[in-house]
C-alpha positions as CSV (number, residue, x, y, z in Angstrom):
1,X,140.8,37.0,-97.8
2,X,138.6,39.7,-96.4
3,X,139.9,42.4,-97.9
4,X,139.6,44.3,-101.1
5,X,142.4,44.7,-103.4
6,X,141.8,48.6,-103.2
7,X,142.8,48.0,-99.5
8,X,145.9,46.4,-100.1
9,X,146.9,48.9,-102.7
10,X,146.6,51.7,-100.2
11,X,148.4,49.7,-97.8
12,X,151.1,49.1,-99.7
13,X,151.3,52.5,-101.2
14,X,151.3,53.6,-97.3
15,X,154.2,51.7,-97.1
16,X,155.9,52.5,-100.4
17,X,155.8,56.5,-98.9
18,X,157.4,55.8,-95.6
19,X,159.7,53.4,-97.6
20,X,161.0,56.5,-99.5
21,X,160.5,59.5,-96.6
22,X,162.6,57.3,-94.5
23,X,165.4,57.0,-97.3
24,X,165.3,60.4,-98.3
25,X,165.8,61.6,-94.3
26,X,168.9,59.3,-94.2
27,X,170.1,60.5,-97.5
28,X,169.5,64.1,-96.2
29,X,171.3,63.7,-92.9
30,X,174.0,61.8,-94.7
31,X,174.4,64.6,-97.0
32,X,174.3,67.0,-94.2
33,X,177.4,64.6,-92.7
34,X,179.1,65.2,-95.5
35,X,179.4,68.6,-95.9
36,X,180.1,69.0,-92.1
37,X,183.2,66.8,-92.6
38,X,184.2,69.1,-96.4
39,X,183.9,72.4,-94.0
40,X,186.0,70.9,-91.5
41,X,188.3,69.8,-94.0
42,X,188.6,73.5,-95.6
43,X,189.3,74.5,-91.9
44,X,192.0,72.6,-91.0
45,X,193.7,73.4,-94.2
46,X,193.0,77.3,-93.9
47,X,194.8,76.5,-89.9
48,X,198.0,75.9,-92.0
C-alpha cells in the first residue's frame, strides 16, 4: 500500500460529495416532480 492515509481520506471524501450532490439533484428533481403533478391536480379540479 503506496498510498498515504491523507490520500484515501480525500478520496473518499471526494466520493462522500458526489455521493450526496448526486442525491440531493434526485431529491430536487423529484421534488420538482411533485409539485408539477400538485399543480396539475389543482388544474383539473379548478376545470370542474
Amino acid at each position: 500500500m503506496t498510498e498515504s492515509w491523507g490520500n484515501i481520506d480525500d478520496k473518499n471524501a471526494d466520493a462522500e460529495r458526489r455521493h450526496i450532490e448526486e442525491r440531493q439533484k434526485v431529491e430536487r428533481r423529484e421534488q420538482e416532480e411533485k409539485e408539477r403533478r400538485d399543480k396539475e391536480q389543482r388544474d383539473k379540479r379548478e376545470d370542474r
